[in-house]
VOTIMI-793523 format. One line per 10 residues: their letters; for each residue x, y, z of N, C-alpha, C, O. Coordinates in Angstrom, 2 decimals, decimal comma. Layout:
BEGIN
A) X/Y/Z/X/Y/Z/X/Y/Z/X/Y/Z ~ ...
! end
This chain:
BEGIN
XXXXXXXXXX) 0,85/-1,18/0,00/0,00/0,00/0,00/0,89/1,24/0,00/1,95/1,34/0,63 ~ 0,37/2,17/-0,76/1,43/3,64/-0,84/1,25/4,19/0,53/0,21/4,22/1,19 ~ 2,16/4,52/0,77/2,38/5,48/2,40/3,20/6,75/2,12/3,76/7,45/2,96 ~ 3,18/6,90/1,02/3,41/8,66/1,04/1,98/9,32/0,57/1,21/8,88/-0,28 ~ 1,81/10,70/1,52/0,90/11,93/0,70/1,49/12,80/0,32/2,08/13,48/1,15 ~ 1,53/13,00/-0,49/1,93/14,53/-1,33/1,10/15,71/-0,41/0,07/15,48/0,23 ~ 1,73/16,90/-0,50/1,00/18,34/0,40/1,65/19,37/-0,23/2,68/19,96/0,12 ~ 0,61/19,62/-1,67/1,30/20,69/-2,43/0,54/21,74/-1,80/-0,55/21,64/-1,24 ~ 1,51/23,12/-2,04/0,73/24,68/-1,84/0,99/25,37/-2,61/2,19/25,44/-2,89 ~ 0,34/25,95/-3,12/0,14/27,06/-4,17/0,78/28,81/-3,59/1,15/29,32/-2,53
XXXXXXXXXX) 0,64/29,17/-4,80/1,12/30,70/-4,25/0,25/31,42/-2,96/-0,89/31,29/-2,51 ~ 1,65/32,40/-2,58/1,71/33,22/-1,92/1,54/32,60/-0,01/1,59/33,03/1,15 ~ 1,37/31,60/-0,64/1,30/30,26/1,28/2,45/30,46/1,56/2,53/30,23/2,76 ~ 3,62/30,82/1,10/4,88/31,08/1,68/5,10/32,20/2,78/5,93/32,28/3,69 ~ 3,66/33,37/2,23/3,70/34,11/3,67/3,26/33,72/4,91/3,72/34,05/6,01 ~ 2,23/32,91/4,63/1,76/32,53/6,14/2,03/33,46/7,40/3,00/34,22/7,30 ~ 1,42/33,48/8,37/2,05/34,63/9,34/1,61/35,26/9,04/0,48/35,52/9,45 ~ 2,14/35,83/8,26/2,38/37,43/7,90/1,16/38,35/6,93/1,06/39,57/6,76 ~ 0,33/37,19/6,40/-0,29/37,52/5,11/-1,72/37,78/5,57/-2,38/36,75/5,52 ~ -2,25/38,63/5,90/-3,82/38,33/5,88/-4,11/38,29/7,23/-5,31/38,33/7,49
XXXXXXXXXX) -3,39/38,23/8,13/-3,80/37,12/9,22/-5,14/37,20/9,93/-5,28/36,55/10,96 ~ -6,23/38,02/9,42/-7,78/38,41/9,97/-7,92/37,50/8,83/-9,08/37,12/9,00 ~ -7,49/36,89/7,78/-7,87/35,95/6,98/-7,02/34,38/7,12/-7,50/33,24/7,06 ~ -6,00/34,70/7,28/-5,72/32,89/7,46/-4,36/32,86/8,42/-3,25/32,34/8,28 ~ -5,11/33,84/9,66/-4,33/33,34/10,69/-2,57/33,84/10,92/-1,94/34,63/10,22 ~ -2,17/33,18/11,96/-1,09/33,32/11,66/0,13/32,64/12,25/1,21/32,97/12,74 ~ -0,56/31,51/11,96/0,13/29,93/11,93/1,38/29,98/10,72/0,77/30,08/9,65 ~ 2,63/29,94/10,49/2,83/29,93/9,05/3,34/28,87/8,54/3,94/28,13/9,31 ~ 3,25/28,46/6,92/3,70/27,47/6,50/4,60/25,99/6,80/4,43/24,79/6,55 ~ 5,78/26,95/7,57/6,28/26,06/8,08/5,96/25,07/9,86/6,24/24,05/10,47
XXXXXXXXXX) 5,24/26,25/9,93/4,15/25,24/11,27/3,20/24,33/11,14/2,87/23,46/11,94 ~ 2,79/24,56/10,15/1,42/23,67/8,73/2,35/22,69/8,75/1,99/21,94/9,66 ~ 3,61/22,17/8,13/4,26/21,47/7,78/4,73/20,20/8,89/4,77/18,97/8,83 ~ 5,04/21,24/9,92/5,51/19,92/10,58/3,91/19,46/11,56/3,75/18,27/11,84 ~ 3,22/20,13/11,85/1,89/19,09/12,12/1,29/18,17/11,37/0,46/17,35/11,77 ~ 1,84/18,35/9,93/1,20/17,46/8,58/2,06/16,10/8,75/1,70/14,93/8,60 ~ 3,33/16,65/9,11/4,35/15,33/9,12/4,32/14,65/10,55/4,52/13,43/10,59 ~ 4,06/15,42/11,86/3,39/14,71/12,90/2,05/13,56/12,70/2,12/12,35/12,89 ~ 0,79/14,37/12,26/-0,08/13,58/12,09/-0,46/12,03/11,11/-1,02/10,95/11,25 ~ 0,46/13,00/9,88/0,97/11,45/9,44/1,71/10,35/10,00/1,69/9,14/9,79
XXXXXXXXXX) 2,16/10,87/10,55/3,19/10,06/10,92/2,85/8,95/11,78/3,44/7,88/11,82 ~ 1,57/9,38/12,67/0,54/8,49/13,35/-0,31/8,02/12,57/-1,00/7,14/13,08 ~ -0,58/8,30/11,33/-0,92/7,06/10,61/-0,28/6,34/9,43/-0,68/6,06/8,31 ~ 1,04/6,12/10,17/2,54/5,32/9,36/2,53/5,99/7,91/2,83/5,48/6,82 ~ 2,22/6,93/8,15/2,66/7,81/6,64/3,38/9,02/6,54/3,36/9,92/7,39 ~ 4,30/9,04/5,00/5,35/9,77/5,13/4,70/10,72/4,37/3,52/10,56/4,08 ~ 5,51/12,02/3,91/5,07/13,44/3,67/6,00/14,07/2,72/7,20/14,17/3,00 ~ 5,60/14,41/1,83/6,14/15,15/0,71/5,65/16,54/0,91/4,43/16,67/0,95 ~ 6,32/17,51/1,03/5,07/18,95/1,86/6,22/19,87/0,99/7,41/20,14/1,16 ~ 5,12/20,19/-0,09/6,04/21,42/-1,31/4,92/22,74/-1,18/3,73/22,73/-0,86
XXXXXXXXXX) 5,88/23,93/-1,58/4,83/24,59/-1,86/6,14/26,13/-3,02/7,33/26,45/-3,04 ~ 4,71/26,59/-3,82/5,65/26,95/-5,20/4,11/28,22/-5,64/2,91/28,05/-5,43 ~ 4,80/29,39/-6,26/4,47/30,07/-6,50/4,06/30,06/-8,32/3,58/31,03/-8,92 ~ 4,36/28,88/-8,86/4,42/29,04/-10,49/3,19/27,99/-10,54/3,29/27,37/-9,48 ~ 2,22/27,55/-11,17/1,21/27,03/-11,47/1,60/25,82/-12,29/0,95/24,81/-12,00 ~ 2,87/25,62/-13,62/2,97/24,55/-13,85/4,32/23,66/-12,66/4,81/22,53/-12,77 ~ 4,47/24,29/-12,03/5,40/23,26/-11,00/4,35/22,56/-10,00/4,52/21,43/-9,53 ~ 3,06/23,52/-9,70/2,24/22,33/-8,99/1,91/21,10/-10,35/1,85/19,90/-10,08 ~ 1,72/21,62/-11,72/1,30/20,59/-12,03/2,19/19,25/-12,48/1,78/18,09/-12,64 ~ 3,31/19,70/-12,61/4,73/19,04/-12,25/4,65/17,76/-11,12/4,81/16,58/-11,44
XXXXXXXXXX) 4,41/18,17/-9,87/4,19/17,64/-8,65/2,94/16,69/-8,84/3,05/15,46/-8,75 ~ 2,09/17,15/-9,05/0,43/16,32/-9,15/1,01/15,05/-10,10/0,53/13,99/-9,72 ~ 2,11/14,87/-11,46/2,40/13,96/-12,22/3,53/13,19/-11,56/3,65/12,00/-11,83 ~ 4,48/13,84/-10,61/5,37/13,27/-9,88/4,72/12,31/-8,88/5,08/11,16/-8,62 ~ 3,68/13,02/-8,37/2,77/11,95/-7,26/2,24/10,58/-7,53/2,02/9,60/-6,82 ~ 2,05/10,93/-9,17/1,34/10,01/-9,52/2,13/8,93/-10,05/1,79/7,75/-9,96 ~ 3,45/9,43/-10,75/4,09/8,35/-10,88/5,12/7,46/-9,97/5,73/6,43/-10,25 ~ 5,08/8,23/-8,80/5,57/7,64/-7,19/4,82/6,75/-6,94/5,30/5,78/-6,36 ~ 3,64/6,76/-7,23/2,50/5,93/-6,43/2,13/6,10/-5,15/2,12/5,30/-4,21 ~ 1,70/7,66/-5,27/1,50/8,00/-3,83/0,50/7,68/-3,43/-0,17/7,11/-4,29
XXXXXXXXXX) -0,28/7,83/-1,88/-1,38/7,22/-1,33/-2,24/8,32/-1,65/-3,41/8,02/-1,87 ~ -1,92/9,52/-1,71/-3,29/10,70/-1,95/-2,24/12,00/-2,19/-1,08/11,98/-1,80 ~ -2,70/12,86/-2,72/-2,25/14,52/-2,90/-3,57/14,96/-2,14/-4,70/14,66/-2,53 ~ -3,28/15,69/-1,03/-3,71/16,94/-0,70/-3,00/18,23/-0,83/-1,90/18,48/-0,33 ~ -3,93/19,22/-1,75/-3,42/20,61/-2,44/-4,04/21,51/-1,77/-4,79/21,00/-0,94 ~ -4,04/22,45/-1,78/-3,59/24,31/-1,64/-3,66/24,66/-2,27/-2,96/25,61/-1,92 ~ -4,05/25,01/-3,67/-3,92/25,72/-4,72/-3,80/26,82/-4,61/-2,97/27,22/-5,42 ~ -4,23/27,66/-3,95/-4,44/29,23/-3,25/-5,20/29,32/-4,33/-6,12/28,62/-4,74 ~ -4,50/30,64/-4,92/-5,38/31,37/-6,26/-5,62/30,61/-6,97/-6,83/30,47/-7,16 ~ -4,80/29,82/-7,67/-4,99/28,83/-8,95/-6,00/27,97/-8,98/-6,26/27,44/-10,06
XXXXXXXXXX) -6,83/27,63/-7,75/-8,06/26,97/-7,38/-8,76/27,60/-8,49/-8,96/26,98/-9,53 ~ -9,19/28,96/-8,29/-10,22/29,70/-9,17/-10,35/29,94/-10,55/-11,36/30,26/-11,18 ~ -8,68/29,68/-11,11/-8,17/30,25/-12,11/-7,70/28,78/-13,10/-8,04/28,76/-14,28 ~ -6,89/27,57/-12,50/-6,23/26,55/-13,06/-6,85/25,56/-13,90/-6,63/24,40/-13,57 ~ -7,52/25,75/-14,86/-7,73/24,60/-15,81/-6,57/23,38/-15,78/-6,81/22,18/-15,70 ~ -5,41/23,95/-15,86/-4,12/22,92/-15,63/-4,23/22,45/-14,96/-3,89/21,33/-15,33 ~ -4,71/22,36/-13,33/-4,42/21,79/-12,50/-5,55/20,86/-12,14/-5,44/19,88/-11,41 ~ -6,92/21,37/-12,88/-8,04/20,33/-13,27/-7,28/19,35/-13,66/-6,83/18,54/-12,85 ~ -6,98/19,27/-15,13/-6,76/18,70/-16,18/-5,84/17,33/-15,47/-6,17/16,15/-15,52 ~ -4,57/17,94/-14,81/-3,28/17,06/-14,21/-4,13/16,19/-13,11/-3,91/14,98/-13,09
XXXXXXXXXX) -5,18/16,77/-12,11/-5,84/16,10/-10,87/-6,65/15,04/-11,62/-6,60/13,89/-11,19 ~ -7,49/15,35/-12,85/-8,13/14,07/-13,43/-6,82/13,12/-13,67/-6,61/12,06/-13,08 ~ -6,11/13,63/-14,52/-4,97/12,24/-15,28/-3,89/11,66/-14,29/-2,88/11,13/-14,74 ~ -4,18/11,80/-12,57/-3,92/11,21/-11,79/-4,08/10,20/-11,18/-5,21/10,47/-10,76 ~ -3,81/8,93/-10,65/-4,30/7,98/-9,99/-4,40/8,51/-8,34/-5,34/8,50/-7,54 ~ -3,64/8,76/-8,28/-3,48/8,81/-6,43/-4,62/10,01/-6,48/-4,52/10,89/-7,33 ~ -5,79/9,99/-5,47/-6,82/10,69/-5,56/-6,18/12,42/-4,54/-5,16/12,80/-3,97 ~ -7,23/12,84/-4,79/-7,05/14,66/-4,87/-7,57/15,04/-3,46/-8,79/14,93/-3,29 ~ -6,63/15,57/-2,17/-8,14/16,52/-1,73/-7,78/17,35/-1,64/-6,60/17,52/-1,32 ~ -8,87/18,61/-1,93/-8,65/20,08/-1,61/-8,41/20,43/-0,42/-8,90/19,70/0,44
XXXXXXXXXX) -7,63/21,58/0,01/-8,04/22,34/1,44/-7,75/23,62/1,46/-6,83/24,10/0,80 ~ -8,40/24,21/2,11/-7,50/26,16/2,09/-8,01/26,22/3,66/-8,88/25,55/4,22 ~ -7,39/27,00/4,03/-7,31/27,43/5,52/-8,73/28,65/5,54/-9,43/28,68/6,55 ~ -8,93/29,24/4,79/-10,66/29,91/4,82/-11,31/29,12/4,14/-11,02/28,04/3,63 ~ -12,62/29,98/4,16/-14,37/29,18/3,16/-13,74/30,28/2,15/-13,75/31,50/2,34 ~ -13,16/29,58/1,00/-13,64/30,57/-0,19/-14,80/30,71/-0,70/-15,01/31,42/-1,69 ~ -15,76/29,99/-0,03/-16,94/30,42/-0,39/-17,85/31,39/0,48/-18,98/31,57/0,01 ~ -17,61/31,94/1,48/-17,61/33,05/2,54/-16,74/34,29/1,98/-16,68/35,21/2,80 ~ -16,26/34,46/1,12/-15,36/35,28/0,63/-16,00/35,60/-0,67/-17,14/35,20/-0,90 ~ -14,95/36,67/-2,00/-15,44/37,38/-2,94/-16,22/36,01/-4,09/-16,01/34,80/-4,19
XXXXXXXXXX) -17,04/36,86/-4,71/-17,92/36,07/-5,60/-16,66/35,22/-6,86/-17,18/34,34/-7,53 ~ -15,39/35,45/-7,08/-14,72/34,78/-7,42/-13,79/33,92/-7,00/-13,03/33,33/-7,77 ~ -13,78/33,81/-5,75/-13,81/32,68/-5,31/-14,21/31,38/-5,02/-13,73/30,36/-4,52 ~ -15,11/31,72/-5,42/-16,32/30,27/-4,99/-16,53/29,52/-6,29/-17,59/28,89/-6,35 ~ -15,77/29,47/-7,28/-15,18/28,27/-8,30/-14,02/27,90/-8,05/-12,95/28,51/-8,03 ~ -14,46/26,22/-7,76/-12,99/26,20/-7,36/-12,53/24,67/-8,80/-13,20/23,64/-8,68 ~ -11,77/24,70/-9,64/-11,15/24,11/-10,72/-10,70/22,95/-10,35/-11,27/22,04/-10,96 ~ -9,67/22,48/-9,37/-9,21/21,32/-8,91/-10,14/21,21/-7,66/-9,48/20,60/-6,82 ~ -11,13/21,45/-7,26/-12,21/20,98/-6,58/-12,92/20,24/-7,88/-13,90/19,64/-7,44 ~ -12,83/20,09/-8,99/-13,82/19,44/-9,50/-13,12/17,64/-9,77/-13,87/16,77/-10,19
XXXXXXXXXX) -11,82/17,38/-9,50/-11,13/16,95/-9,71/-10,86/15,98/-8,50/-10,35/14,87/-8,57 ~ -11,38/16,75/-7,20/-11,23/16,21/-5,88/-12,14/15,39/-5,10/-13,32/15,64/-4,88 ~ -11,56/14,51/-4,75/-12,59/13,25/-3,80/-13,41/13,94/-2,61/-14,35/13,43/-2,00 ~ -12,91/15,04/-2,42/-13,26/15,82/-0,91/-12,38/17,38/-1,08/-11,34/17,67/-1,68 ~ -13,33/18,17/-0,25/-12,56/19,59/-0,07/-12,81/20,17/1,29/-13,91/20,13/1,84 ~ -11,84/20,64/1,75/-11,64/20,33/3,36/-11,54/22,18/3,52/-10,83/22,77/2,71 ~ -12,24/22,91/4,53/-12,20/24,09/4,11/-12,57/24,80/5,22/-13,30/24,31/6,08 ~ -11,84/26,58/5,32/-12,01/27,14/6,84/-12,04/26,76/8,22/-12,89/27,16/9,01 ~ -10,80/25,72/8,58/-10,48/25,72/9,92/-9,23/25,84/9,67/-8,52/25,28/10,51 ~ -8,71/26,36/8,84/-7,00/27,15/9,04/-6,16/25,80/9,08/-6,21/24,92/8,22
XXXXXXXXXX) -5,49/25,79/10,09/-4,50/24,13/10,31/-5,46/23,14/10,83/-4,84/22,11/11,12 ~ -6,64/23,05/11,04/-7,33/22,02/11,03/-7,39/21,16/9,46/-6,98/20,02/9,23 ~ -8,08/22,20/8,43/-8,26/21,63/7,59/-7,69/20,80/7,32/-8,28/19,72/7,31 ~ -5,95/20,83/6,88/-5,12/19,75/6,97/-5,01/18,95/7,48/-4,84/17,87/6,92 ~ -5,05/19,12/9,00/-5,18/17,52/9,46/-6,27/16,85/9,58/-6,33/15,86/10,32 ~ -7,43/17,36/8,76/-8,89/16,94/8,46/-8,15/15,88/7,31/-8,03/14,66/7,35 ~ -7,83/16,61/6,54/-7,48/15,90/5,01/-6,63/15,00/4,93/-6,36/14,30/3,95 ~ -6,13/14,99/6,08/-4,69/13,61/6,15/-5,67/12,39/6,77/-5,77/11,20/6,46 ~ -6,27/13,12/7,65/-7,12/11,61/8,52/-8,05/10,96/6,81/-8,18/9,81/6,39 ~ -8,44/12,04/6,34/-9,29/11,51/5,54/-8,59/10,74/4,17/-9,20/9,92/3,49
XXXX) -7,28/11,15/3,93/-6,50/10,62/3,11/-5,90/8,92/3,81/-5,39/7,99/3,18 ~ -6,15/8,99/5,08/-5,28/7,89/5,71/-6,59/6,65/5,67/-6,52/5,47/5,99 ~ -7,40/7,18/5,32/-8,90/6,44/5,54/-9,17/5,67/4,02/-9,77/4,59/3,92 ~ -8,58/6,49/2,81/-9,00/5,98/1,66/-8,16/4,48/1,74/-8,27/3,66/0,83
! end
């Protein structure tokens, strides 16, 4: 059975902290990271935890996952959620299944937000509890 998850992030998650934080807190990235690799880790799974500001390097990653034979990708897309046909496209021609998460409701937020592209692509979308979400999406990745 695959025991790696992939934990891609999309732009501008590199601020964390610092970015928004009346919007997503101010936990940052690299605190996301090692609770992702804690919680896996209690369910004997290892962690690939990238995150990239260019749109075809996530989709880079989504084909790397897949040809690893990973157990699941959970993504971040940030913006590119709203915007990424690419990252549709790469989440279908994947085996290892998809889940979304963002640390807000983009759907509590601007009217362009609330399409989300690699949500259509995703088994589940895990959404507005900040660093919960994630470790929503690992239990639920550890479950498939």
């Amino acid at each position: 059975m695959p025991s790696t998850l992939y934990i891609l992030n999309g732009p501008n998650l590199n601020l964390l902290g610092t970015r928004e934080p009346e919007i997503y807190g101010t936990t940052t990235l690299a605190e996301i990271e090692a609770a992702c690799v804690e919680k896996a880790r209690g369910h004997g799974l290892s962690v690939t935890f990238r995150q990239t500001n260019h749109e075809g390097t996530l989709v880079d990653w989504l084909h790397e996952a897949h040809v690893a034979g990973a157990k699941a990708v959970i993504i971040n897309a940030a913006a590119y959620t709203h915007t990424s046909v690419a990252l549709l496209d790469a989440g279908k021609a994947i085996t290892p299944p998809v889940i979304e998460v963002h640390l807000s409701d983009p759907e509590t937020r601007e009217d362009f937000r609330h399409l989300s592209y690699i949500g259509m692509a995703a088994v589940a979308c895990i959404k507005g509890k900040g660093l919960g979400s994630y470790i929503e999406a690992i239990d639920a990745a550890a479950a498939l």
